[in-house]
C-alpha positions, -999 to +999 in steps of 0.1 A: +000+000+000+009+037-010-001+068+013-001+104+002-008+133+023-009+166+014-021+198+031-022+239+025-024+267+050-055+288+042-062+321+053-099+315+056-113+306+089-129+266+092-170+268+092-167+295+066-144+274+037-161+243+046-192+259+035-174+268+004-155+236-006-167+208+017-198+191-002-188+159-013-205+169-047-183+205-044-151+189-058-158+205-095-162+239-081-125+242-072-103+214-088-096+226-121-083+191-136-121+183-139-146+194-163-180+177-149-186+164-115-220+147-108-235+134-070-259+119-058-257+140-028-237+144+007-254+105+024-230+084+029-232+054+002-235+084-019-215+084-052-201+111-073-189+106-109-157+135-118-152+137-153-113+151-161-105+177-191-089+146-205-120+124-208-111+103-185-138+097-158-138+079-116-169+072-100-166+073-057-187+068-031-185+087+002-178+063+036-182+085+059-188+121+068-191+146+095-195+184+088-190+196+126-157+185+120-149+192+088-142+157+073-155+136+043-141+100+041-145+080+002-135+052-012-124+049-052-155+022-071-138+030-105-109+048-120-087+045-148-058+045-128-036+015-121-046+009-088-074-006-058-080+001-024-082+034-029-096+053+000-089+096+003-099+113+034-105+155+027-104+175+058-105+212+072-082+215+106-088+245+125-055+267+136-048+287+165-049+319+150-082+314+129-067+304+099-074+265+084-055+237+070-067+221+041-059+181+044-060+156+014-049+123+017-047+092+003-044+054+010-041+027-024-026-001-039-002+002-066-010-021-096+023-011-115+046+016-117+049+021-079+064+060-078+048+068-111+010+064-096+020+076-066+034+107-083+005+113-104-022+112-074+001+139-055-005+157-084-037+156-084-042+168-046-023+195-053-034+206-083-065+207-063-050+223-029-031+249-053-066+261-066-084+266-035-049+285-020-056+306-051-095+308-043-094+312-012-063+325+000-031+314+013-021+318+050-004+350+053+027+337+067+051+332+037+065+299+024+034+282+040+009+275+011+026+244+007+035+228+041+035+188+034+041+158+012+044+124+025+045+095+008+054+067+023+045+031+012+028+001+034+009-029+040-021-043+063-031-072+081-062-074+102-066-076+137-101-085+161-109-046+158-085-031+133-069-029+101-029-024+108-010-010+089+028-015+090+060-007+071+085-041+065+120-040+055+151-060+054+158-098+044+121-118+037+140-150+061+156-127+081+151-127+122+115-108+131+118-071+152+089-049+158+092-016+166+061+005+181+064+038+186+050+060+210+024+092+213+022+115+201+041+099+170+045+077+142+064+050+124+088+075+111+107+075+143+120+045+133+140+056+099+175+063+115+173+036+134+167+007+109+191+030+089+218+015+112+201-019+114+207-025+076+234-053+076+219-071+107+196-100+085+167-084+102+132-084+090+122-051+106+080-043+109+066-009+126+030-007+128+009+024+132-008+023+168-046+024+168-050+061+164-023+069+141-016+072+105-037+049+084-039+022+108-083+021+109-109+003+129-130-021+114-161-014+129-181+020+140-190+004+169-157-006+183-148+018+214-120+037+207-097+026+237-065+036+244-058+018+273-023-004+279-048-033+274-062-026+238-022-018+228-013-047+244-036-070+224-035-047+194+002-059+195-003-097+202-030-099+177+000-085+154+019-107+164-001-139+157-018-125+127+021-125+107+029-155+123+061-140+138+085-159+159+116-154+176+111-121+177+129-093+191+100-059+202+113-029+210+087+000+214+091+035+235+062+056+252+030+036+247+051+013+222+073+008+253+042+000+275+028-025+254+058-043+247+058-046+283+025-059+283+029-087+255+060-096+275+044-099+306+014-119+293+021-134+263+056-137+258+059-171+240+068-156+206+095-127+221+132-137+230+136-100+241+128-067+242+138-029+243+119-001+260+125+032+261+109+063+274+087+045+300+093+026+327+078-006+335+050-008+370+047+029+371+010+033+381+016+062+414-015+073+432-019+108+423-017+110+462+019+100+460+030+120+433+057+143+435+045+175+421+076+179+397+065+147+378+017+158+384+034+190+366+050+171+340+013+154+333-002+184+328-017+171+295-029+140+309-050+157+332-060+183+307-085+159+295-107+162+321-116+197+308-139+209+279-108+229+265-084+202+271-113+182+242-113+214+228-074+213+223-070+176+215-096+177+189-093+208+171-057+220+180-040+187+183-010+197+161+000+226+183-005+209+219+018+181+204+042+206+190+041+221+226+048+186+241+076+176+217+089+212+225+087+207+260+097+169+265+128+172+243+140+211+242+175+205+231+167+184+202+179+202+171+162+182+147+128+187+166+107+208+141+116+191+108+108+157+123+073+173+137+066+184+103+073+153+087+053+130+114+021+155+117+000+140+093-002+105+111-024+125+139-050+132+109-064+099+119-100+101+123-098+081+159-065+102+173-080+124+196-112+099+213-081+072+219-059+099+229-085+112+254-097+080+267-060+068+270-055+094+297-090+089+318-089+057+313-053+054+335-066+078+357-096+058+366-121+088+345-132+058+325-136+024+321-115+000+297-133-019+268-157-050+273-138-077+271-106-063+277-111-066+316-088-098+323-062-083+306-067-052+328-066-070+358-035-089+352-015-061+342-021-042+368-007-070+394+025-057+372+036-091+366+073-105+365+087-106+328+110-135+320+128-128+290+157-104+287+147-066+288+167-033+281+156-001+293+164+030+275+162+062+298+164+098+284+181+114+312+166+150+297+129+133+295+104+162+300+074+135+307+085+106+320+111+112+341+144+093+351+128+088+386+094+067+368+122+040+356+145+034+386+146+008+405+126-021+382+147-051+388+127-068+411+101-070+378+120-092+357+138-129+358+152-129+328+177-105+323+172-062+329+195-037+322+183+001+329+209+023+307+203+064+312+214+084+283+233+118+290+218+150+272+183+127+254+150+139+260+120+119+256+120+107+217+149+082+222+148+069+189+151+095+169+176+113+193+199+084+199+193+059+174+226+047+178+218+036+217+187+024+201+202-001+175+233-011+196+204-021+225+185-040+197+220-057+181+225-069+223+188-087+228+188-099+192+223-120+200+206-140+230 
């Protein structure tokens, strides 16, 4: 599979260019690649036939769609281009200063000519992104018409509640690590490590976590639970859906956690694993708390305001801006690797996982039905028997150095806490050497 995001700053304010541009049936009033668009109207199972000044024509049929937040969601029934599965989410995201972003993306199969198709359809979003810049104005800051491309390619497997998606690299018979990254991020804090992993006989997968990039649910209905339980199953099911064995896991934040989990209760296909950024058996009653550490939380608690919804569903990209900012200040490579992971929190389910995630482990909400054993048993914090390393940031802004000391008495089969001088929070893209040397030492066991 083939993803393609790409977005504009607009000058005009949300409800007003939605109103403008965000029928379904709208399209042929701003792309000018298209001479005649025809819909059925803005129901979902609704389709729309586009005719192109070329002749050639598509016929799609809108999934899903929600005006009060600016979204349409439709999948591709007919097109002349080499390619199925295609699904394009169009979106208006609401800035701090009253200005919008303008989000187009899409997720498809490649039939041939992998880079060629996937060059032509980022053509065609921005042919159509261009013209509504032009219509409707760009955002007044300069250089920012054009803020993002990303194209990155990928697979899927299904799980009980979702469709993952997951990038896969190295060897096809070589030994099986999973990486799972953390929150608020995305696969692409992976690249310099595997970069470094490349003569290792490794076949390397990183899924996108529930909530992020085009990972999707399968069902409506499903609760969109971001407790350590969903991940941790969410990862298993992973696990035994591919069929992997031997495997080396190394995750950080909630990547971290739920390797910790899968360790902990269903370690039968690990050997090892790496965790960074989060300790393991760190529930604290708030009544314990040192205030330093109930300070750095600040977001988590946010939640249980109407602005902190407010801010996690309509200003998500600057409160995780802020947190990147403030967990990791003296990164230098901080903004441009924002930029570049931003559009994974476009996911449709980001901010009702992120917000459950955070009552949910302060006891705000319940978990899922059916998740409950799992629940129980990891919060006896049981004893993991397989050989960990533990990755600590000694500059961590969230979770502090103090949340992973002292963990030994956790694990039987092997622990090893290393603290890293001058790293904040995002370990693995600010030390992906430590990273890949900690991954080379499980994987020789």
């Amino acid at each position: 599979m083939a993803r393609v995001i790409e977005t504009r700053l607009i000058a005009q304010a949300p409800d007003a260019l939605w109103r403008e541009i965000g029928r379904f049936g709208a399209v042929g009033l701003w792309h000018p690649m298209l001479s005649r668009v025809e819909s059925e109207g803005e129901h979902e199972g609704g389709l729309r036939m586009a005719e192109g000044k070329d002749g050639s024509r598509q016929i799609e049929r809108l999934v899903k769609t929600d005006s009060e937040r600016h979204f349409y969601r439709y999948r591709m029934e007919f097109t002349p281009m080499p390619v199925r599965d295609y699904v394009a989410e169009f979106r208006i995201d609401a800035n701090a200063d009253g200005t919008s972003t303008v989000v187009w993306s899409a997720e498809f199969a490649p039939l041939s000519d992998d880079e060629g198709t996937t060059n032509v359809i980022s053509g065609f979003l921005n042919a159509g992104l261009d013209n509504i810049a032009t219509l409707y104005g760009n955002a007044p800051i300069a250089d920012q018409g054009r803020t993002r491309t990303t194209q990155r390619n990928f697979f899927t497997c299904r799980t009980k509640e979702l469709e993952v998606a997951y990038e896969v690299s190295g060897p096809a018979d070589g030994r099986p690590l999973v990486l799972v990254h953390g929150w608020p991020d995305d696969v692409t804090c992976w690249d310099k490590t595997i970069a470094r992993l490349g003569d290792r006989d490794l076949r390397i997968y990183a899924p996108y976590l529930r909530g992020s990039g085009p990972t999707r649910f399968l069902a409506d209905s499903t609760m969109r639970s971001g407790a350590i339980a969903a991940l941790t199953l969410d990862l298993t099911e992973f696990l035994d859906v591919l069929d992997l064995k031997n495997v080396v896991l190394a995750g950080y934040d909630w990547g971290a956690r739920a390797a910790y989990g899968v360790a902990a209760l269903f370690p039968d296909r690990l050997t090892g694993i790496v965790a960074a950024a989060a300790g393991y058996a760190t529930a604290i009653p708030p009544a314990e708390m040192p205030y330093e550490l109930a300070h750095a939380y600040w977001y988590e608690w946010y939640v249980a305001t109407t602005y902190g919804h407010r801010a996690y569903r309509d200003d998500r990209e600057r409160l995780c801006r802020y947190l990147w900012e403030s967990w990791s200040p003296a990164w230098p490579d901080r903004d441009t690797e924002f930029d570049a992971m931003a559009g994974s929190l476009n996911n449709p389910d980001w901010a009702d996982i992120s917000l459950h995630a955070y009552r949910q482990r302060w006891h705000d909400a319940a978990g899922a039905n059916g998740h409950e054993e799992v629940e129980r048993r990891l919060a006896e914090s049981p004893t993991i028997r397989i050989r960990t390393i533990m990755l600590q940031g000694a500059e961590d802004g969230d979770n502090m150095p103090v949340t992973s000391e002292n963990k030994e008495r956790y694990f039987s089969g092997g622990y090893e806490r290393r603290l890293l001088p001058g790293v904040g929070h995002f370990v693995p893209r600010e030390a992906p050497d430590d990273f890949a040397d900690a991954i080379c030492a499980v994987a020789k066991r």
